[in-house]
N, C-alpha and C positions, 0 to 999 in steps of 0.2 A: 514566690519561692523559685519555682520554675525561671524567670526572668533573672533573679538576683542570681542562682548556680551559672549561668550561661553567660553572663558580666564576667563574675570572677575567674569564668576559663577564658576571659580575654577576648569573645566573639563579639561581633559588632551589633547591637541591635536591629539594625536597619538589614542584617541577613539575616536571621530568625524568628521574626516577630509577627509573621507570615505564616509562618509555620508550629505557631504555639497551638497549644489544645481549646476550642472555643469553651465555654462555658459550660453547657451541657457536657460535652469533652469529659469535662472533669470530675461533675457530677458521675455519671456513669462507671468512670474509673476509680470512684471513690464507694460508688457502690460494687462497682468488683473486687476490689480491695478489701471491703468487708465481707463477700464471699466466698472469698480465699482466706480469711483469718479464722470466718464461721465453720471452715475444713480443715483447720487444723494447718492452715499456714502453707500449704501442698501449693506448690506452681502448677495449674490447669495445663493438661494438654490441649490440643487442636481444638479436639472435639470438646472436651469442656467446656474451655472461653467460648466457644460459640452461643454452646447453650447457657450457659449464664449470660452474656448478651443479650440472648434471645430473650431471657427471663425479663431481664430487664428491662427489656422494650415491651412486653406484656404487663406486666407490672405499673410502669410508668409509663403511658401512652406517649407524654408530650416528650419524651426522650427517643422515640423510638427513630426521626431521625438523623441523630446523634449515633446511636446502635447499629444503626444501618452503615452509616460512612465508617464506622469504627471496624467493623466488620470486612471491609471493599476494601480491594488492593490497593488502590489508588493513594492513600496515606504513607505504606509502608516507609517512603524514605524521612520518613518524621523518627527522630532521635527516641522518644518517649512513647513512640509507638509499641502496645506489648506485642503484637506482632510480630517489630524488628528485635523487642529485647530478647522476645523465647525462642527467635530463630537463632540468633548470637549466643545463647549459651550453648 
């Protein structure tokens, strides 16, 4: 889904594809996406998203590090990072 949104806005694969969410990525994000629905739909501040993170990564050991890079600045200039989305709004 990710890949087919980023075709239709006309970007080249061969400069994105690099930059997609690995696997676990996704997992995790689909597990915080469920802990945002389980709150009633609320955008986590700062300190939230951490600790749900965190939860996450106690929770699911072999995710943790997934959680960890998700957490570290060093992604932010990833498109679908929620980092970059809930700094942008």
């Amino acid at each position: 889904m990710i890949i087919a949104e980023r075709l239709r806005g006309g970007e080249d694969p061969w400069d994105f594809m690099e930059d997609l969410p690995s696997v676990d990525e996704l997992v995790v994000f689909t597990l915080r996406a469920e802990n945002i629905a389980a709150n009633g739909g609320a955008r986590p501040n700062a300190a939230r998203h951490y600790r749900v993170l965190r939860q996450i990564a106690l929770d699911y050991p072999q995710l943790t590090t997934a959680v960890w890079r998700l957490l570290g600045e060093a992604n932010t200039h990833r498109r679908w990072d929620a980092t970059v989305r809930a700094d942008a709004s």
